[in-house]
C-alpha positions as CSV (number, residue, x, y, z in Angstrom):
1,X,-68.5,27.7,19.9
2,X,-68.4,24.2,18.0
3,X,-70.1,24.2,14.4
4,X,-72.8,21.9,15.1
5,X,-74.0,24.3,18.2
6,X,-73.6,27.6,15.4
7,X,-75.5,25.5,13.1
8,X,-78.5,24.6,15.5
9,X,-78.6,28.8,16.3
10,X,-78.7,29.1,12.9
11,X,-81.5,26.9,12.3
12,X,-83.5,28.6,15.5
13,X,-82.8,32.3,13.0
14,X,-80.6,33.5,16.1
15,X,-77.7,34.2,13.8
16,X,-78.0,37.5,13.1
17,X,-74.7,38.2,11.7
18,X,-71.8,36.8,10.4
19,X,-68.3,37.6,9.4
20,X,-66.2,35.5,7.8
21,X,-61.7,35.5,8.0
22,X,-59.2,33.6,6.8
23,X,-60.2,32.1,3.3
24,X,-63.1,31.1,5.4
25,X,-61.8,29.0,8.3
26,X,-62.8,31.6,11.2
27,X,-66.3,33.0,11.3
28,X,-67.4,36.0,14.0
29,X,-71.5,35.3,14.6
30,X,-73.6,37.5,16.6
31,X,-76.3,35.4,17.9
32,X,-79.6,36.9,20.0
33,X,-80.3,35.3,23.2
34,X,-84.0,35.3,23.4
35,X,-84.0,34.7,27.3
36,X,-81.8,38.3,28.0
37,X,-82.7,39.8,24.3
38,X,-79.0,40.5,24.3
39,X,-76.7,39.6,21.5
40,X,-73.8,37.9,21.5
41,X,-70.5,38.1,19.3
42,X,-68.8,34.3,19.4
43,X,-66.1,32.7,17.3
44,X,-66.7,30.0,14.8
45,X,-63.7,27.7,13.9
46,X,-65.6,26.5,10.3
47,X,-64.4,23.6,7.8
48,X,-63.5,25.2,5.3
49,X,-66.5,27.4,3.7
50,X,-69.3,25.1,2.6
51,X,-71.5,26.1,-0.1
52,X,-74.4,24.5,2.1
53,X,-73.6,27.2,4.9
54,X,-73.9,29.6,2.2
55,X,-77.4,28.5,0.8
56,X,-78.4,28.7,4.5
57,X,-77.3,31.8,5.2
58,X,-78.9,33.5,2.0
59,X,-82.0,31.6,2.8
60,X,-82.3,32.8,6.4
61,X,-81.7,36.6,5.5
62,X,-78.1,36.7,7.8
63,X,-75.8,39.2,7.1
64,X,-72.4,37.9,6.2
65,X,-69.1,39.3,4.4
66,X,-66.2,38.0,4.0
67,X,-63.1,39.6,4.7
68,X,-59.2,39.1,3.7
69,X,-56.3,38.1,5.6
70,X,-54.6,40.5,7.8
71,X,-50.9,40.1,6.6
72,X,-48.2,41.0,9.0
73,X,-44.9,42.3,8.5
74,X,-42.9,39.9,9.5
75,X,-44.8,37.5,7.2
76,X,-43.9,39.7,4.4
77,X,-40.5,40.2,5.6
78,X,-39.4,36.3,5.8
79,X,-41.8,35.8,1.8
80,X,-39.2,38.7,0.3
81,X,-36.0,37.2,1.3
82,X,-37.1,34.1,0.8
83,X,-37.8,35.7,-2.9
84,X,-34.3,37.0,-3.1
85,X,-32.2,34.2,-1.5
86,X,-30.6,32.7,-4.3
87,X,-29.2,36.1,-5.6
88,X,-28.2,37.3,-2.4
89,X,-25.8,33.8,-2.2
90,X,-25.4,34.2,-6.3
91,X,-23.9,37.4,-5.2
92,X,-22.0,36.2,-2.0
93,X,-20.0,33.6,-3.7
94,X,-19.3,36.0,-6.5
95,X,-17.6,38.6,-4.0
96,X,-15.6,35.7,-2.0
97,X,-14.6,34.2,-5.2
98,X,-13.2,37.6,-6.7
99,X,-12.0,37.9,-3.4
100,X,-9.6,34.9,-3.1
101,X,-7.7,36.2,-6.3
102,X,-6.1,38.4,-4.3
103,X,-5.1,35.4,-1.4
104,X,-2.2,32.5,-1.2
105,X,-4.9,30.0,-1.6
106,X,-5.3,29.9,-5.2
107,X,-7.0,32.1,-7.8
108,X,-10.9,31.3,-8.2
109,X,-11.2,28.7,-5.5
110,X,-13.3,30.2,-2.2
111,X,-12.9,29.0,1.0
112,X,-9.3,28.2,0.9
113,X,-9.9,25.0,-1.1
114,X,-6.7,25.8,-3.2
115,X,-4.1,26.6,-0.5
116,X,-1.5,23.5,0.7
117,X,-2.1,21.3,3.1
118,X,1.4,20.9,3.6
119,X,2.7,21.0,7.5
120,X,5.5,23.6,8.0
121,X,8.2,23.7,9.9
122,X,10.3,26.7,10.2
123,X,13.0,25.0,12.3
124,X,12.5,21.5,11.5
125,X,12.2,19.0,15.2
126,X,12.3,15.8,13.2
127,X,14.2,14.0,16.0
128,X,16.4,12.6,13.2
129,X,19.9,12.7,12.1
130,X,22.6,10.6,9.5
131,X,24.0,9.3,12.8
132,X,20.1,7.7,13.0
133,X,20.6,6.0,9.4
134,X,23.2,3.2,9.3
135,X,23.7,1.2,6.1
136,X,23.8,3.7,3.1
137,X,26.7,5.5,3.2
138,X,27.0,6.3,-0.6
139,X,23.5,7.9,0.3
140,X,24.4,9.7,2.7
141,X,27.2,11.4,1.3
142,X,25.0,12.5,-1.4
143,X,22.5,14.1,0.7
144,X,25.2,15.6,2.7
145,X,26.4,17.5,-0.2
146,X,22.3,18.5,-0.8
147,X,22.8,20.0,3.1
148,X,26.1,21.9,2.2
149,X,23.8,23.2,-0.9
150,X,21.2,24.6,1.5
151,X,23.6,26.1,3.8
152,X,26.5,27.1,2.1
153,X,25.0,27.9,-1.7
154,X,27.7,30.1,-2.8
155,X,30.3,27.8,-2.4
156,X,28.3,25.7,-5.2
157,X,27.2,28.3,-7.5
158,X,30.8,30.6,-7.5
159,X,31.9,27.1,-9.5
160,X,29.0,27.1,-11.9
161,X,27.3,24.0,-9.9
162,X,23.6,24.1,-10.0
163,X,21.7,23.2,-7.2
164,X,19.8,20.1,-7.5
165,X,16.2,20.4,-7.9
166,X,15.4,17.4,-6.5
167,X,15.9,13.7,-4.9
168,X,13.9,11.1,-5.4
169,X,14.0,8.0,-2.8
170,X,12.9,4.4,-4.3
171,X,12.4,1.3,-2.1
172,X,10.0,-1.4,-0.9
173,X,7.9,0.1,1.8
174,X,9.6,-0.1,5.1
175,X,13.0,0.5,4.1
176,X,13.5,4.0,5.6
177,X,12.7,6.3,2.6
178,X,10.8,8.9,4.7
179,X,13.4,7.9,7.5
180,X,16.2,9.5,5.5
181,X,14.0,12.4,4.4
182,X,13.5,13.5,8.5
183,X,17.5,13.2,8.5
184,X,18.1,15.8,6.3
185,X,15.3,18.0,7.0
186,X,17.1,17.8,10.6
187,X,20.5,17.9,9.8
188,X,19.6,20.8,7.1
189,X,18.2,23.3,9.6
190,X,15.8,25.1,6.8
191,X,12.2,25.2,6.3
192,X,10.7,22.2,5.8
193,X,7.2,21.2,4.3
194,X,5.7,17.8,4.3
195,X,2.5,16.5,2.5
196,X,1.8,13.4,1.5
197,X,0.8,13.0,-2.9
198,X,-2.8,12.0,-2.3
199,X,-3.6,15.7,-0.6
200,X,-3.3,17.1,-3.6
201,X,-6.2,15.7,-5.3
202,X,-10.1,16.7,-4.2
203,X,-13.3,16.2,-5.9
204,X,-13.2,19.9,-7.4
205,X,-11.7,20.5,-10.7
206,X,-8.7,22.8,-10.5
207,X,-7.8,22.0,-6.5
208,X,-4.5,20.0,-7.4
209,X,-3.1,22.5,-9.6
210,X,-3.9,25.4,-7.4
211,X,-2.8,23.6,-3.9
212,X,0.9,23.1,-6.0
213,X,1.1,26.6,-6.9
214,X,0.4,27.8,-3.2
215,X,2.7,25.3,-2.0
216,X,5.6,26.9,-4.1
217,X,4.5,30.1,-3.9
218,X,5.0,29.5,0.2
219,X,8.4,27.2,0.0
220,X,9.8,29.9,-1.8
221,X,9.1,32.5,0.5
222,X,11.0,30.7,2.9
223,X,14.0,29.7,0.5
224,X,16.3,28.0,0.7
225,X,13.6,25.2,1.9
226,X,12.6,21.7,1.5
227,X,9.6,19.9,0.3
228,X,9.1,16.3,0.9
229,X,6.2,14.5,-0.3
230,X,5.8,11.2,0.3
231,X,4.2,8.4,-2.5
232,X,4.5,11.0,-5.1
233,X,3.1,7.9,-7.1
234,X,-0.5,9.4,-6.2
235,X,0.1,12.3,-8.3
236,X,2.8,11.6,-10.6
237,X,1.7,8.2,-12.4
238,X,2.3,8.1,-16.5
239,X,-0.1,10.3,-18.5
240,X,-2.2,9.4,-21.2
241,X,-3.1,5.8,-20.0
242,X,-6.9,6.7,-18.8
243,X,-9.2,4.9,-20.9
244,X,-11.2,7.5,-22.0
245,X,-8.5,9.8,-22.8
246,X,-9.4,13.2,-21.9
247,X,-7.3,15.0,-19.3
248,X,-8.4,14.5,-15.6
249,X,-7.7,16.4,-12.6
250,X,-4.8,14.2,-11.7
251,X,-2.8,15.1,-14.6
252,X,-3.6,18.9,-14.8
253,X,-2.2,18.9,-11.1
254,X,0.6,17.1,-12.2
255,X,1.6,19.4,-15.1
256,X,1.3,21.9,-12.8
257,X,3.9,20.5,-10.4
258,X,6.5,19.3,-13.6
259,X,6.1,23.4,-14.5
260,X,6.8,24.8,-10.9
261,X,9.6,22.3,-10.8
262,X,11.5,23.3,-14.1
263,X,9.7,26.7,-15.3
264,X,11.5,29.9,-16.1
265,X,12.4,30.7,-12.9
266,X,15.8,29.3,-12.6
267,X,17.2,28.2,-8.9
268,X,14.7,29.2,-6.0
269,X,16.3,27.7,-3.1
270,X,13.4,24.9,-3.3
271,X,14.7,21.4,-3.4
272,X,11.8,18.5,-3.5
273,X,12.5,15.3,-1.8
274,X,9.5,12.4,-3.4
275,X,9.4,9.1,-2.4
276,X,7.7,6.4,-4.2
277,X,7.9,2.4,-4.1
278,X,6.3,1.8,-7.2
279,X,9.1,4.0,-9.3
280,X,7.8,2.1,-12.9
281,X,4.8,4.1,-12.9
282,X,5.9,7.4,-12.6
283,X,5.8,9.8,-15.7
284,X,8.6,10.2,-17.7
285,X,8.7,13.5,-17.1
286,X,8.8,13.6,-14.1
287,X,12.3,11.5,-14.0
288,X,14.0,13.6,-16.4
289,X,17.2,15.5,-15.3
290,X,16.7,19.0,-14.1
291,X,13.7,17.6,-11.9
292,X,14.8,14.8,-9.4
293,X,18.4,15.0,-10.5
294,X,19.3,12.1,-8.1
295,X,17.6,9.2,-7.1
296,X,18.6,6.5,-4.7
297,X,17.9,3.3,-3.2
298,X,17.3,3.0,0.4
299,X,17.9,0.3,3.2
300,X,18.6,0.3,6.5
301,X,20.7,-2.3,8.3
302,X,21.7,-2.2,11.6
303,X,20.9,0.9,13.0
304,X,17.6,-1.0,15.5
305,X,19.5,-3.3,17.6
306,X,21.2,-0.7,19.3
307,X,18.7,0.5,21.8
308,X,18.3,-3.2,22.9
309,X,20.2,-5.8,25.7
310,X,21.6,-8.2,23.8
311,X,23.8,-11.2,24.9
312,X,27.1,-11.5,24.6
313,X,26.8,-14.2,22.1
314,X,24.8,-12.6,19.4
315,X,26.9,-11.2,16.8
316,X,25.6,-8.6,14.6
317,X,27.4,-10.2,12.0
318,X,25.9,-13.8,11.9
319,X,22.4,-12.1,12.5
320,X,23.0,-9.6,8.9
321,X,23.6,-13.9,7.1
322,X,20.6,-14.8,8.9
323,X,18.3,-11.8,7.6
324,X,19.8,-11.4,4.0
325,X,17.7,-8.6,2.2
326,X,15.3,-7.4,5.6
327,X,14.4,-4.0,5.6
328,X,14.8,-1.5,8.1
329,X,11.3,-1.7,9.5
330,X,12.0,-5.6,9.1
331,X,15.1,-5.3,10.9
332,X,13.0,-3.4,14.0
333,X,9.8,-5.6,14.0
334,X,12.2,-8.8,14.1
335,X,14.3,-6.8,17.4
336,X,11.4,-6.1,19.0
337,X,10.0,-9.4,18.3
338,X,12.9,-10.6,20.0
339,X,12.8,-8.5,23.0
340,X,9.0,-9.2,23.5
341,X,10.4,-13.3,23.3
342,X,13.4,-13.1,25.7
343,X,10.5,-11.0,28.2
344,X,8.1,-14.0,27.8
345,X,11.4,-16.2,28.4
346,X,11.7,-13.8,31.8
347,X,15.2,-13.3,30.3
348,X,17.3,-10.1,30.9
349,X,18.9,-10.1,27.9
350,X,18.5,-11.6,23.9
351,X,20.1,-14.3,22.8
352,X,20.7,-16.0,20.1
353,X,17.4,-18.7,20.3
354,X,14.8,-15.4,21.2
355,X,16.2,-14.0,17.5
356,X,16.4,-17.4,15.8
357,X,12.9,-18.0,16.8
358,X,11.8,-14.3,15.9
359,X,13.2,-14.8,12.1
360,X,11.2,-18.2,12.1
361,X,8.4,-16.4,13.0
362,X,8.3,-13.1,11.0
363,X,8.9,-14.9,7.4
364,X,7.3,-18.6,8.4
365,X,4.3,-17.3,10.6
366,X,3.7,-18.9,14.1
367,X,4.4,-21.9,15.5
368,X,1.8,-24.4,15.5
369,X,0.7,-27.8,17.0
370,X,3.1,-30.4,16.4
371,X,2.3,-33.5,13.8
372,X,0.8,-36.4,16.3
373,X,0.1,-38.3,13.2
374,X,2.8,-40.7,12.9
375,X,2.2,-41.7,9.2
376,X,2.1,-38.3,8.4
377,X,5.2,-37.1,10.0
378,X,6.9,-39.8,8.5
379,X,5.5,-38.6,4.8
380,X,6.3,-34.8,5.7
381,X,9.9,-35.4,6.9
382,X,10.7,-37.5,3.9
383,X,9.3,-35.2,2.0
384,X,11.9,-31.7,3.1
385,X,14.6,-34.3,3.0
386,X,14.0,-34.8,-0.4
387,X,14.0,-31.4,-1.2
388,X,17.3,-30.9,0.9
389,X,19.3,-33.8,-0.8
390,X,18.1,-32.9,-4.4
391,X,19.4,-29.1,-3.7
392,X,22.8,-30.1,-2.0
393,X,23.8,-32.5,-4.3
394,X,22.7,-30.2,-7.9
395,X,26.1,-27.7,-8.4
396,X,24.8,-24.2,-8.4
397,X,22.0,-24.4,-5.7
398,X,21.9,-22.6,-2.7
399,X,23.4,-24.5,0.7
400,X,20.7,-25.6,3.3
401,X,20.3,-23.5,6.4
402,X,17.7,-25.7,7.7
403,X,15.4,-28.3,7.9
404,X,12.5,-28.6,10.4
405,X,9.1,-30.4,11.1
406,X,7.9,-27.6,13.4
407,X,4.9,-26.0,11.7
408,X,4.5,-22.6,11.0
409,X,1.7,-20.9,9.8
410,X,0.0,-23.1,7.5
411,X,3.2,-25.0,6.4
412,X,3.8,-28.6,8.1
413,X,7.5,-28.7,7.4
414,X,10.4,-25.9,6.3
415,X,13.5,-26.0,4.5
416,X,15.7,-23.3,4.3
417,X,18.1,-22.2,1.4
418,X,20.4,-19.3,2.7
419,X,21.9,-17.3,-0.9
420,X,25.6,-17.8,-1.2
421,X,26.2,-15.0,-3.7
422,X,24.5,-11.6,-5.6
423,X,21.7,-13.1,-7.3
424,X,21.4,-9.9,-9.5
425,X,23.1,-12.6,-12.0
426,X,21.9,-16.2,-12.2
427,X,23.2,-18.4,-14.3
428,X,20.9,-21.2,-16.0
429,X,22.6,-23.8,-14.1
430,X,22.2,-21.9,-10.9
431,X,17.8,-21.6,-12.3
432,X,18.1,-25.4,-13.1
433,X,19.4,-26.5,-10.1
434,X,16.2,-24.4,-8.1
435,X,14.0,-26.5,-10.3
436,X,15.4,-29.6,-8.9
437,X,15.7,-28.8,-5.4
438,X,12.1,-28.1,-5.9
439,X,11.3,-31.4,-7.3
440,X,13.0,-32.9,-4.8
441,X,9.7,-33.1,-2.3
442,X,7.5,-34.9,-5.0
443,X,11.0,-37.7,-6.0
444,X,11.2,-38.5,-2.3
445,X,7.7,-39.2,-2.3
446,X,7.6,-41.1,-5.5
447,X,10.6,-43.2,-4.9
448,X,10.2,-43.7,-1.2
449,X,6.2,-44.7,-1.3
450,X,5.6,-45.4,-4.9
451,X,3.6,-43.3,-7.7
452,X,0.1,-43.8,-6.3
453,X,1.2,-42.4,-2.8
454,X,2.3,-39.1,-4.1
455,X,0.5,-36.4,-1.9
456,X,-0.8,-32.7,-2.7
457,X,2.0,-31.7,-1.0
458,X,3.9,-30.9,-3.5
459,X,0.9,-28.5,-5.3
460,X,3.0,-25.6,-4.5
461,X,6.5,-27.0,-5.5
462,X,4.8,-27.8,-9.3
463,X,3.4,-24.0,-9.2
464,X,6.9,-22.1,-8.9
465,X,9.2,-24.5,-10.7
466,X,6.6,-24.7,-13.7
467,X,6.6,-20.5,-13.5
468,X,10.9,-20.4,-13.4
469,X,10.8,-23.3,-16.4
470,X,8.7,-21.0,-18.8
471,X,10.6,-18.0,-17.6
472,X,13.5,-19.7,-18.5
473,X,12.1,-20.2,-22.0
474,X,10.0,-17.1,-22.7
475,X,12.1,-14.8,-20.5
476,X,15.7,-15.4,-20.3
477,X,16.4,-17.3,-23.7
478,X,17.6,-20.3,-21.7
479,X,16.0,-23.4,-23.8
480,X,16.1,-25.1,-27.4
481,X,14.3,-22.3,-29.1
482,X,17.2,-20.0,-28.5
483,X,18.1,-16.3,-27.1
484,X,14.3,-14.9,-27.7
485,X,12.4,-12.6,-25.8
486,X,9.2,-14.1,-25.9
487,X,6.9,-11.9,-23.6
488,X,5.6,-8.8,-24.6
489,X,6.2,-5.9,-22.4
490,X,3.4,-4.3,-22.5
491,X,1.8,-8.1,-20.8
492,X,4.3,-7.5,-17.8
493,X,3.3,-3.9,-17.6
494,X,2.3,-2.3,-14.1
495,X,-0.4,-0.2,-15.6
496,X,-3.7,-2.5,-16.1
497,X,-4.9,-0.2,-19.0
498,X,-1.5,-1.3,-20.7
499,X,-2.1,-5.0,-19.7
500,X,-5.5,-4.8,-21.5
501,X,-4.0,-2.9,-24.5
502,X,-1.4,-6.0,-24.9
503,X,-2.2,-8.0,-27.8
504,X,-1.4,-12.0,-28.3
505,X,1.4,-11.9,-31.2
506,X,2.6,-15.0,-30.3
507,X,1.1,-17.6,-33.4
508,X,-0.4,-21.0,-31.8
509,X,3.2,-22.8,-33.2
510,X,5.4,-20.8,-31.0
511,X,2.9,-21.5,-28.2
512,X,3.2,-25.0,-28.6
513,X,6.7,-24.9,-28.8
514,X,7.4,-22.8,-25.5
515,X,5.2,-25.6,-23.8
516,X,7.3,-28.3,-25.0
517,X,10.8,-26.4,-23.8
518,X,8.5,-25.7,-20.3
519,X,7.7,-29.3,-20.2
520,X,11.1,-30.6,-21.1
521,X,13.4,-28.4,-18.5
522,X,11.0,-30.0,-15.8
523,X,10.9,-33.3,-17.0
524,X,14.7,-33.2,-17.2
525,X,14.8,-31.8,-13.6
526,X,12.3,-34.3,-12.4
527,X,14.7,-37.4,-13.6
528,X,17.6,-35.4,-12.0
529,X,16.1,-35.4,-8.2
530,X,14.6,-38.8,-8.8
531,X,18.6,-40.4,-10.0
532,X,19.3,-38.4,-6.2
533,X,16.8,-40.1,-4.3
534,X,17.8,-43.6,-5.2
535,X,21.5,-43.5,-5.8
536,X,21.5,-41.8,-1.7
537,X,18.7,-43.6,0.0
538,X,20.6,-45.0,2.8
539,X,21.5,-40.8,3.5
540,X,17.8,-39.9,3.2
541,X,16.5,-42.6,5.8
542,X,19.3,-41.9,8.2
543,X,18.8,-38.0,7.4
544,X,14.9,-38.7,8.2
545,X,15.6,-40.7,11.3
546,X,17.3,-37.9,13.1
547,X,15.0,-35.6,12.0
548,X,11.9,-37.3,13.6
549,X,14.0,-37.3,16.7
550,X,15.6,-33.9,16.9
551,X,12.3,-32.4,14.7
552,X,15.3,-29.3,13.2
553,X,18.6,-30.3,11.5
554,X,20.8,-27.6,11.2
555,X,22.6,-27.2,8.0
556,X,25.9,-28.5,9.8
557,X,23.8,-31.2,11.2
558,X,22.4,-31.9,7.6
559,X,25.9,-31.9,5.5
560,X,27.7,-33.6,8.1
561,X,25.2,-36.5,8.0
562,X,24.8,-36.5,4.2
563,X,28.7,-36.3,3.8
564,X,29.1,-39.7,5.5
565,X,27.5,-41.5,3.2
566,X,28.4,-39.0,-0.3
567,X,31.7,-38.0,-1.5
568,X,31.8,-34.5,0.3
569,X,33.0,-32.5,-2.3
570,X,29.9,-32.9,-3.9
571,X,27.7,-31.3,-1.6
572,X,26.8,-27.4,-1.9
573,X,27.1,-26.5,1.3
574,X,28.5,-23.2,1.0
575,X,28.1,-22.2,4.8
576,X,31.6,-21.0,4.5
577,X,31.0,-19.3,1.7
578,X,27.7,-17.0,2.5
579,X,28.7,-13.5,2.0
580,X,26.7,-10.4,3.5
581,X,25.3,-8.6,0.5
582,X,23.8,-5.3,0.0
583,X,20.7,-5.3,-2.6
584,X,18.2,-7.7,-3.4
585,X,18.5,-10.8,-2.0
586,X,16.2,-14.1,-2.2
587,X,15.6,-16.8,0.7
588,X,14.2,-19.7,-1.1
589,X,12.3,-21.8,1.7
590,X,10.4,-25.2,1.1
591,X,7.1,-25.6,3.4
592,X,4.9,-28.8,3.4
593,X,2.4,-29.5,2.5
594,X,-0.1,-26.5,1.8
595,X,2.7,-24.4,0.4
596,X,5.3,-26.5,-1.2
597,X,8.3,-23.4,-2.6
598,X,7.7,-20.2,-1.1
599,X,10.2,-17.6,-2.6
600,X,10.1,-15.2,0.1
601,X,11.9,-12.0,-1.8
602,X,13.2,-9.1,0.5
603,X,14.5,-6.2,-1.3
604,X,17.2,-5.0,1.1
């Protein structure tokens, strides 16, 4: 029955009862029909209890009670665990974490958050093996003897030899550091675990520590046993340089690993293989002896070309001058770069142009729309030649490998310096004559289209040989102020809290006088490749000539034009001297206009 109907019966006194349930909400009438004097019992859904329906019923003389709520027990059931929740899961995670003391995953961590995430193999399938690595002998004998300490420890240890604890691989990334590490988990035939630094570390306090204790605890259950884990530098970086001090999770974890490395255990069988390309940043701890005992560089040479069809007039040889200090993962990007290019060509084999053009485009970018702008051809062509002449007529500069007006990328025009020599030593002529060479752009335009018609081409050139001039002066000790180190260590530092730290000792005088050397070296330089332009302009229009026509000039094509109109023995063109070398080697290249001097380092 609605509530405007019971209320109309009540007004009419045929409510002769009520009863009321559920904090007043539901009301039970018995109402008298007058027409069959028989009464009724009939359900009220009420808003709530008014005090007005009170007042009523009083005044009409109606019976009413109200009466509580039947509870039932599953009501009462869900309100008491809902009461006791929170110490029934208080209690829970007090059982599980007393229970993982007893478990490989790490004291007082539930759920497994402490144990490794390190993949296991117990007979390593890496697929790899030293006859896969090409190029590092010297390494490779030295992890050869790390295999004969796995296999054959007594022969070691009945000399008193203690087996390395560990080998730590340095090099730019791509140069076969994890490469290496499959080769001797391979050739080693022993447990191997792999994990890379950064799974160490989790947002819970005591996770890193506990994750390096499990993963010993489980490498030495399977000694003798490798552990490789790849940019240690996640984990192992200096400590103490946080800026607010304090030790963080990162350091307890790598305390942890220093102490499971070189505790009180003595030899365990476990040897840990880390690699890193950032080595300067590591803790010096960490690169003490009787941790990573050995520590090499790795590159990989030659190794990628021989899965491919190549023609019968590549040589391996001439390809190794042409790609001084690629990595391996350079060295298979630029074969398969090739291969995709002689595929294009519909060529069954590669030649020499698909890997030519490959090297072009790996270090230059793409080749682009050719200059239709006469005017500006003209300007962009004089302007390489410039830089050509200027390098091969300054003793100590690198020969020219070529010149080109192809773009590529976002350069207009190349020039190409191939190194003649280790340039772990450069002399200060050898660093004066690159300041020429790069000058040489900017003279050519000067001299050729007069000082108001120098370009922004040359915006790049002005950038590096203004950085080598004050390295020269504040760096190497190479100007009038004489052998001083005038940069502060701690300015050059990797670590951007120790940059900050770095304070300005330098007083305004010495400032002044560093930018006077600066300005003088380049100065000097800039006279230098201007005195080339004039005294050999009838070489640099010929030289410009066939270069509009042909659009590349060899550097044979380039000396042997120059050398006509020079005295040849004054020419660096050291094609014949180029030697294949080993470590890091630079390939200076000249682009035009939007990048000027590129230096283009590959640490091989």
């Amino acid at each position: 029955m609605s509530y405007s109907r019971f209320l109309q019966y009540l007004d009419e006194d045929a409510v002769k009862k009520v009863d009321l349930f559920e904090n007043g909400t539901v009301a039970i009438t018995e109402i008298s029909n007058i027409a069959t004097n028989k009464v009724q019992r009939v359900k009220v859904q009420l808003p709530g209890l008014p005090q007005e329906l009170l007042r009523k019923l009083k005044d009409k003389n109606v019976d009413f009670a109200a009466h509580p709520m039947e509870v039932s027990p599953v009501s009462v059931f869900f309100d008491v665990l809902g009461n006791l929740a929170f110490p029934l899961l208080l209690l829970a995670s007090l059982f599980l974490r007393a229970s993982s003391m007893n478990t490989p995953g790490g004291p007082n961590l539930p759920f497994g958050l402490g144990r490794t995430k390190a993949k296991f193999q117990i007979e390593p399938n890496t697929g790899v093996t030293f006859n896969d690595v090409a190029g590092v002998d010297e390494a490779k004998q030295d992890f050869q003897e790390i295999v004969e300490f796995l296999q054959s420890p007594e022969k070691f240890s009945s000399l008193g030899a203690r087996i390395p604890k560990g080998v730590l691989l340095v090099g730019p990334p791509g140069t076969g550091k994890t490469l290496l590490a499959k080769a001797i988990a391979g050739e080693a035939g022993v447990p191997f675990f792999s994990l890379s630094g950064s799974e160490f570390i989790e947002m819970f306090v005591g996770v890193g520590a506990s994750r390096v204790r499990d993963l010993f605890n489980k490498a030495k259950a399977n000694s003798p046993c490798l552990v490789f884990i790849d940019e240690i530098d996640a984990v192992g970086r200096q400590r103490g340089t946080g800026i607010g001090g304090g030790n963080d999770e990162r350091e307890q974890t790598l305390n942890q690993l220093l102490t499971e490395m070189d505790g009180f255990s003595g030899d365990s069988g476990v040897i840990v293989i880390a690699a890193t390309n950032r080595p300067e940043i590591l803790d010096s701890a960490l690169l003490r002896p009787g941790r990573f005992d050995r520590q090499r560089e790795r590159t990989n040479l030659e190794v990628h070309s021989s899965n491919k069809k190549l023609d019968k007039d590549v040589s391996l040889s001439v390809l190794a001058m042409r790609t001084p200090g690629f990595s391996g993962a350079d060295l298979a990007n630029l074969m398969n770069e090739a291969a995709i290019l002689a595929g294009r060509r519909g060529k069954d084999k590669i030649t020499v142009t698909d890997i030519d053009d490959s090297i072009d485009r790996i270090v230059a970018g793409m080749e682009g729309t050719k200059m239709t702008d006469g005017k500006t051809k003209i300007l962009v062509a004089y302007h390489e030649i410039g830089h050509a002449i200027c390098a091969a007529l300054t003793p100590g500069h690198d020969p020219v490998q070529k010149v080109t007006l192809i773009p590529r990328g976002q350069a207009r025009g190349l020039t190409w310096f191939l190194p003649s020599k280790d340039p772990d030593l450069v002399s200060k002529q050898e660093i004066f004559a690159r300041i020429v060479g790069g000058l040489g752009g900017r003279a050519a335009e000067e001299v050729v289209f007069g000082e108001p018609e120098v370009t922004t081409g040359a915006a790049g050139d002005l950038q590096q040989i203004t950085q080598i001039a004050k390295q020269m002066v504040t760096t190497y000790g190479m100007s009038e102020i004489g052998p001083w180190s005038l940069m502060d260590p701690m300015v050059q530092s990797s670590h951007i809290v120790m940059r900050m730290l770095a304070r300005n000792s330098m007083s305004e005088k010495l400032a002044e006088d560093i930018d006077k050397s600066t300005k003088a070296i380049i100065d000097k330089a800039y006279e230098i490749a201007k005195t080339h332009i004039r005294n050999h302009r009838d070489a640099m229009d010929k030289l410009v000539e066939v270069l509009l026509e042909k659009e590349t000039l060899t550097g044979e094509e380039f000396g042997a034009i120059l050398s006509e109109f020079t005295n040849s023995t004054s020419i660096q063109n050291g094609r014949n001297n180029v030697q294949l070398v080993a470590r890091d080697v630079k390939c200076e290249i000249c682009v035009t206009p939007s990048v000027s001097l590129e230096k283009i380092t590959m640490n091989q």
